[in-house]
C-alpha positions in Angstrom: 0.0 0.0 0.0 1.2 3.3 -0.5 2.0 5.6 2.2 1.4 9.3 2.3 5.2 10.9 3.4 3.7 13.7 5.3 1.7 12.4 7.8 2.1 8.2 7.5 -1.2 7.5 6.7 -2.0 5.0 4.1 -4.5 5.0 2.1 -7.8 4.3 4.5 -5.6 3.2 7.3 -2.8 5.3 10.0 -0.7 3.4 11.8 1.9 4.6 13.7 4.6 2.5 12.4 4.1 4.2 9.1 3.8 7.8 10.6 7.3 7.5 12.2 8.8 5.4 9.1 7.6 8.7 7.1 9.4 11.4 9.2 12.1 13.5 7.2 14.8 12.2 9.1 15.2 9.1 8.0 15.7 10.4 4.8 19.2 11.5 6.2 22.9 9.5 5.1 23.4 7.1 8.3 26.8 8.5 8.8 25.0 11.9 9.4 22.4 10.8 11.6 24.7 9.1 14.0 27.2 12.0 14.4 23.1 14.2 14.8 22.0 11.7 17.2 25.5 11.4 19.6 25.3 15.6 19.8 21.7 15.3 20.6 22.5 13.0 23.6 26.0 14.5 24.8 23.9 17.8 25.5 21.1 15.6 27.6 23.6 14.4 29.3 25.6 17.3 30.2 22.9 19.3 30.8 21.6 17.0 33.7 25.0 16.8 34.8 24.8 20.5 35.2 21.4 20.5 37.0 22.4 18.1 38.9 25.9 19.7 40.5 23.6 22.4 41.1 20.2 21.7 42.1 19.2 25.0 43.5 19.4 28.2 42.1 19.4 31.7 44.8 16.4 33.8 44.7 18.4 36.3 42.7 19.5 33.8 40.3 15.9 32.4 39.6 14.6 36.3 39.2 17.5 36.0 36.5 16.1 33.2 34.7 13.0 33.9 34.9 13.6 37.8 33.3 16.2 36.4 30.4 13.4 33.7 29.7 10.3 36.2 29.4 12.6 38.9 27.8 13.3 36.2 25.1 10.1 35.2 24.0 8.6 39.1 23.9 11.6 39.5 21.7 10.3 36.4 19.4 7.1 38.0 19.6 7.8 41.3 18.5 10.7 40.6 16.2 8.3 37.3 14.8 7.2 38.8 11.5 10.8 39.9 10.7 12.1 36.7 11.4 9.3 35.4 9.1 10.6 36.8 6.0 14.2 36.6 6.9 13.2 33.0 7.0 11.4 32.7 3.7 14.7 34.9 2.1 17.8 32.6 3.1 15.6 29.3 3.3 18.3 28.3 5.6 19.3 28.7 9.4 20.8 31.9 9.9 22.0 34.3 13.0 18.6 34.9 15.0 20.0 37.4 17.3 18.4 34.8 20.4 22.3 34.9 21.3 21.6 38.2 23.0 19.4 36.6 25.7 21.0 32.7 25.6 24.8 34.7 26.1 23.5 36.7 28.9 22.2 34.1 30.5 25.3 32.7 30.7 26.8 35.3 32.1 24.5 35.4 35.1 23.5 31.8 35.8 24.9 28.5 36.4 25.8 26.2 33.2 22.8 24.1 33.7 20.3 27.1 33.9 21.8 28.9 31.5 21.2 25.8 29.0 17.8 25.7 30.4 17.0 29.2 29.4 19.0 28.6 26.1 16.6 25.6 25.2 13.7 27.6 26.6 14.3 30.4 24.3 15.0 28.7 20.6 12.2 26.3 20.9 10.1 29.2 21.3 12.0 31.0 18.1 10.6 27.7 16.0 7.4 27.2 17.3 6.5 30.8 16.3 9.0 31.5 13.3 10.2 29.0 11.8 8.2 25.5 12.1 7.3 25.3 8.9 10.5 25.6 7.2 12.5 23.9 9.2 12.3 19.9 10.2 12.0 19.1 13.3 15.2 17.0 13.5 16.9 19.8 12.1 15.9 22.1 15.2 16.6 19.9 17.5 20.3 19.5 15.9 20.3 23.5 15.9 19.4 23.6 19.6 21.7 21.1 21.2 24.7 22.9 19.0 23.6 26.3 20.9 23.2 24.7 24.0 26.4 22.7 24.2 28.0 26.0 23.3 26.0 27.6 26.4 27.7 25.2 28.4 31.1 25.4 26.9 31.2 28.6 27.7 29.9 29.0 30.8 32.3 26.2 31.9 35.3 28.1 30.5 33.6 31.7 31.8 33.4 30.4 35.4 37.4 28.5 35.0 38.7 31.9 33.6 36.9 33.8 36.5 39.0 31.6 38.8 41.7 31.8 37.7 42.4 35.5 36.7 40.7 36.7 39.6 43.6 34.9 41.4 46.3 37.6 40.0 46.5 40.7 40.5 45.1 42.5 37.2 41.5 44.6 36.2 39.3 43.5 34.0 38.7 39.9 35.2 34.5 40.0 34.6 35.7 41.5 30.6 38.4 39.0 29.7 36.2 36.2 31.2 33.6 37.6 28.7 36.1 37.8 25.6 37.4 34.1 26.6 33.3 32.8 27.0 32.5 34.3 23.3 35.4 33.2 21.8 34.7 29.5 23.2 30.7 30.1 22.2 31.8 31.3 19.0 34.0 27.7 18.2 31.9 25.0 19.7 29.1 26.4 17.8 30.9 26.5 14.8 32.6 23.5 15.0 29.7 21.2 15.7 27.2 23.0 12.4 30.8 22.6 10.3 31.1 19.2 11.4 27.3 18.5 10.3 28.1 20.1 6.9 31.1 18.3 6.1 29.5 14.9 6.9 26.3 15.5 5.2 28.2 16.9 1.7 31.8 15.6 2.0 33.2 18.7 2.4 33.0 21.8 1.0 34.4 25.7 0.8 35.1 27.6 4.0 32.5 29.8 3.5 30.0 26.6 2.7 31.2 25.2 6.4 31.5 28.1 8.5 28.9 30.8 7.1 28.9 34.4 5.3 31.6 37.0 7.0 28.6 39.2 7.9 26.6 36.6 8.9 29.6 35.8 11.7 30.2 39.4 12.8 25.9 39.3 13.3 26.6 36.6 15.8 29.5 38.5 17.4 27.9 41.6 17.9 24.7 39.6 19.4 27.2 38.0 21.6 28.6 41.2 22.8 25.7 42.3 23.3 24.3 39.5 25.4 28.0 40.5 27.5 26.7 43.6 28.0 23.1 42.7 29.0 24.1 40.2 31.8 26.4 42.6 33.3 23.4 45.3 33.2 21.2 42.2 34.6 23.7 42.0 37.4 23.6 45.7 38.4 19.6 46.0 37.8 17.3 43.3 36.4 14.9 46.2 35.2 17.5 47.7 33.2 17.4 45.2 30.8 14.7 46.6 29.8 16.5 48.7 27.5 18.2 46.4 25.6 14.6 45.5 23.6 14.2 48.8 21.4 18.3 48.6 19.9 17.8 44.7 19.3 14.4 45.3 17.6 16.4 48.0 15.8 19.5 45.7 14.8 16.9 42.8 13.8 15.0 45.3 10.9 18.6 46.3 10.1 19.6 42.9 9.4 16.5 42.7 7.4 17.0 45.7 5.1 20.6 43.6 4.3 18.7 40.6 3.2 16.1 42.3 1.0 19.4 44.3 -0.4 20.7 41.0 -1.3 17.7 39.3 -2.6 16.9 42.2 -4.8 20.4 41.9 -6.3 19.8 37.7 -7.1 18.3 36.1 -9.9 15.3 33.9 -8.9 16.1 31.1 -11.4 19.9 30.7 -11.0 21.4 32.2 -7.9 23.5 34.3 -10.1 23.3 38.5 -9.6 20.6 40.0 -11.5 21.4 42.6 -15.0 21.4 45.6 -12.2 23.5 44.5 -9.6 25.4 42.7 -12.2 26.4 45.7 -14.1 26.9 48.0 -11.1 29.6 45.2 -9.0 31.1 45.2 -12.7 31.9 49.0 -13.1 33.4 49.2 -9.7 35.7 46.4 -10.6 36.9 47.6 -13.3 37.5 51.2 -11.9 40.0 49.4 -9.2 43.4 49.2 -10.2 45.4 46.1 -9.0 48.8 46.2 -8.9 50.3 43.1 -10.9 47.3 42.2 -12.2 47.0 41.2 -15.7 43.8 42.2 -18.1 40.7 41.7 -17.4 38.0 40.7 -19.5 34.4 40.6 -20.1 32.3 37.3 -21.8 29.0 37.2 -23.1 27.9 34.2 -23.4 24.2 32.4 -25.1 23.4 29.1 -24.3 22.8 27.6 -28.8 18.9 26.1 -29.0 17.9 27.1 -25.8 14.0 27.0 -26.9 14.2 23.7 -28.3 14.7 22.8 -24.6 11.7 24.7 -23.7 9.5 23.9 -26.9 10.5 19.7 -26.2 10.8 19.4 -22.2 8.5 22.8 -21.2 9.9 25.7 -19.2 10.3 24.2 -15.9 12.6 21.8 -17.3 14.4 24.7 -18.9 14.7 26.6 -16.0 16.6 23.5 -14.3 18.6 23.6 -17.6 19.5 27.3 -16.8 20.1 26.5 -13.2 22.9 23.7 -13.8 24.4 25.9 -16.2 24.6 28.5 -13.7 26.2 26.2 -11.6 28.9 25.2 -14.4 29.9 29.1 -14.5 30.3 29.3 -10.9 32.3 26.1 -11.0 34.8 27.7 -13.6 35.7 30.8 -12.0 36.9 32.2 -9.2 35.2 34.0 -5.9 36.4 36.8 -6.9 35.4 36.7 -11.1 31.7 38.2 -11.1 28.9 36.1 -13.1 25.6 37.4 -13.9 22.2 36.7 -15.8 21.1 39.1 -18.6 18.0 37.9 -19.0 16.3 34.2 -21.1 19.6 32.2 -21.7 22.2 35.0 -22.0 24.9 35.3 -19.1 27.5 37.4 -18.7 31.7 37.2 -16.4 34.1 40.0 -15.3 36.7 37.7 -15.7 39.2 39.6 -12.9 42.9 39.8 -13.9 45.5 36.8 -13.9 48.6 37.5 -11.9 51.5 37.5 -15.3 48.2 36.6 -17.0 47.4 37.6 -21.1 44.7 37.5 -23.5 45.0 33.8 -24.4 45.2 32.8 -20.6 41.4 34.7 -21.1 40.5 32.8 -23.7 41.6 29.8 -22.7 39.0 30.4 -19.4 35.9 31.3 -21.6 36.9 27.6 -23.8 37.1 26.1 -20.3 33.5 27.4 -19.4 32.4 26.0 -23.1 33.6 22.7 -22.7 32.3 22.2 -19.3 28.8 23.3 -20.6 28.9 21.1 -23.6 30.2 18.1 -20.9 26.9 18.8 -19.2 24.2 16.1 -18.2 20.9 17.3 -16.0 18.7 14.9 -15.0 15.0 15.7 -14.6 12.3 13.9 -12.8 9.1 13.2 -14.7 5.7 11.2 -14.1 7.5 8.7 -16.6 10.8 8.4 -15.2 14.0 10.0 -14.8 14.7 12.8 -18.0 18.5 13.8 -19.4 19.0 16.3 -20.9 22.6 16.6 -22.6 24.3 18.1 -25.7 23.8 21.7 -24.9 26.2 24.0 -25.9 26.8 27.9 -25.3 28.3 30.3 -27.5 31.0 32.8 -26.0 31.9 36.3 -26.8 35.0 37.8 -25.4 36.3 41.6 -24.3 39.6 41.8 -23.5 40.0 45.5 -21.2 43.1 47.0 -22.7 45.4 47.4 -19.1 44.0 49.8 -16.6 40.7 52.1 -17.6 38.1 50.9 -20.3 34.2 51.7 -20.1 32.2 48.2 -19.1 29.6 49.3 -22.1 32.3 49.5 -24.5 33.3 46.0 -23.0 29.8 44.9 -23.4 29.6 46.1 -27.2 32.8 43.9 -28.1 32.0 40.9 -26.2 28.3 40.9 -27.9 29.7 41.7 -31.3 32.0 39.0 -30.8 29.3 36.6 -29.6 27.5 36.6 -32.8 30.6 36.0 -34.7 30.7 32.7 -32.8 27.1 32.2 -33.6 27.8 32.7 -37.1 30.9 30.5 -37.0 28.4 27.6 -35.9 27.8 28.3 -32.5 29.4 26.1 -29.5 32.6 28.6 -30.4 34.7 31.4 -28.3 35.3 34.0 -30.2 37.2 37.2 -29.1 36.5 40.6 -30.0 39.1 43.4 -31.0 40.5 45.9 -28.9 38.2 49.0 -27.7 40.7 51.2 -29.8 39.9 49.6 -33.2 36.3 50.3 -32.5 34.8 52.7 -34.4 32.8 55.4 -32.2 28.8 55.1 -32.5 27.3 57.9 -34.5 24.6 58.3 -31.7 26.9 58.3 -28.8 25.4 55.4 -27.6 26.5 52.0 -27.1 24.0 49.5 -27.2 23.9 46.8 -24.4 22.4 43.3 -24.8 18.5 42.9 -23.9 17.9 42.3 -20.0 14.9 39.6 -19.6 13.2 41.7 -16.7 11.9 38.0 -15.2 
């Protein structure tokens, strides 16, 4: 019989066996689910462990607990519908800025309470914001990541308290602080690497450890949860005024994300025409010392709407997608790859270090063989789909050492696109130097179309 995979029932009969055997997590690599599943269990254990060395918190300690805890979840209340979108823009677990409240806790409380107050307090994040978009096994992995890096630090906080208050220097509640977010920081980061790398087999730095600004977000939450348990200690009421500058950072962070997604292609990840066109110019206004030319391709992916006339438009846009990927593939962080519009994309190829024209040329021929090498496989009602022989045409702008417009780039790399198109397409062909241009009568330069979808 079949089953239904989102709530186990079959057809005309639930039984629990099926409703368990139908949970997402099953569908993760065993290796994965055993490292998940040892995590999950280490912070149980430790966590009792900590409740147990200390049973029985002051009064001033459970008026602590009780304000981080409450303080928390108005936060999630009020900061719910920006959490919402932010949410629905990454699609993937991000800084939450809970840190603020989980950190301070630390600060003030025993390691076991503190990991109370840190379970206490993301739960709540999910159940409001994100329980629809994320599994339930993945929030539980999220959770005991955060909370085993409560404990870490607070285990380390209340060792480096001992210890430096034993000599004779200032500072000791700051540098216990600095050593506690530093520890936070790692554990936390180790353990969500560690996840990564087992679940893909690896992967880029930034894959594993997250976005640069992303990082500094969690920072400054930490610091601010610093700053928030010392105001704790000196007046629980004060705390109070740490809500309006959170609320204010959490919109902030918003406004970033929106930035960003308004500068993405919906299809294929890749920037957008605008944002394309305006990271281009600045690039090619910086001068690098050492740096060899750069160049500009425009390339056109040959029969594109045979793909959409045979397979229909969703297929295509997986088409489009996997190309996208084979761009990325070929280039460096640093090159900048873009979407015009239908099946046109365009690279700022950044300059090779004792690089030249050929060394150019020879990246664009890389990018069309890897294209042409190109198999995506698409589901359909009748069975698995693959689609292969594709082939993109490639246009390429050479800039002529340090200056050169980007449309006067643009112009050569299109002209010489459709001199590969003529030659018989799946063809690099590279366009003359900006000099040997003749000037347009209009003062214009035209630019290829931009699809506005």
């Amino acid at each position: 019989m079949t089953i239904d995979t989102v709530d186990g029932r079959e057809r005309g009969r639930w039984s629990p066996r099926s409703a368990v055997a139908a949970w997402p997590v099953w569908q993760m690599p065993g290796r994965l689910l055993g490292s998940v599943v040892v995590v999950e269990l280490t912070m149980v254990l430790l966590v009792t462990l900590g409740l147990i060395a200390r049973p029985v918190l002051t009064d001033s300690e459970l008026t602590y607990a009780v304000v981080l805890s409450v303080l928390g979840i108005v936060h999630t209340e009020l900061a719910r519908d920006v959490e919402r979108v932010r949410w629905r823009i990454t699609g993937n677990l991000h800084v939450d800025l809970t840190s603020v409240w989980i950190f301070a806790a630390v600060v003030v409380l025993p390691a076991g309470y503190a990991a109370l107050v840190a379970l206490l307090v993301h739960s709540y994040l999910w159940l409001r914001s994100a329980r629809t978009r994320a599994p339930l096994h993945r929030q539980l992995f999220s959770t005991a990541t955060i909370t085993l890096s409560c404990l870490a630090a607070s285990s380390v906080m209340t060792q480096v308290e001992t210890v430096v208050g034993a000599l004779p220097v200032r500072g000791v509640e700051l540098i216990a602080i600095v050593v506690a977010i530093l520890v936070f920081i790692t554990v936390n980061s180790a353990l969500v690497a560690g996840a990564i790398a087992v679940s893909t087999g690896g992967g880029t730095p930034g894959d594993l450890l997250g976005e640069w600004d992303e990082n500094l977000l969690e920072l400054a939450a930490l610091s601010l949860g610093g700053l928030t348990g010392l105001v704790v200690l000196v007046n629980p009421w004060l705390v109070l005024l740490v809500l309006p500058p959170l609320l204010v950072l959490h919109r902030a962070v918003l406004v970033r994300h929106l930035q960003e997604a308004a500068s993405i292609d919906g299809k294929t990840g890749l920037l957008n025409a605008a944002a394309w066109h305006t990271k281009a110019e600045r690039a090619l206004q910086r001068v690098v010392r050492g740096e060899g030319p750069r160049a500009v391709l425009v390339l056109d992916l040959d029969h594109f709407k045979v793909v959409n006339d045979t397979h229909g438009h969703l297929a295509g846009d997986q088409v489009l997608a996997a190309v996208a990927d084979a761009l990325r593939s070929e280039v460096r962080d640093r090159d900048l790859v873009g979407r015009f519009g239908g099946e046109e994309f365009v690279v700022l190829l950044a300059g090779l270090q004792g690089g030249c024209a050929a060394d150019l040329e020879a990246v664009a021929d890389r990018i069309r063989r890897r294209v042409a090498a190109l198999r995506v496989e698409l589901p359909t009602p009748d069975g698995p789909l693959t689609i292969a022989g594709l082939s993109v045409s490639v246009g390429v702008a050479v800039q002529p050492g340090a200056g050169g417009e980007l449309r006067s780039l643009l112009q050569i790399a299109d002209t010489a696109l459709y001199a590969a198109k003529r030659a018989g397409r799946n063809a690099v062909r590279m366009g003359p130097a900006p000099a040997d241009l003749p000037a347009p009568l209009d003062g214009e330069i035209p630019l290829p179309a931009v699809d506005a979808q």
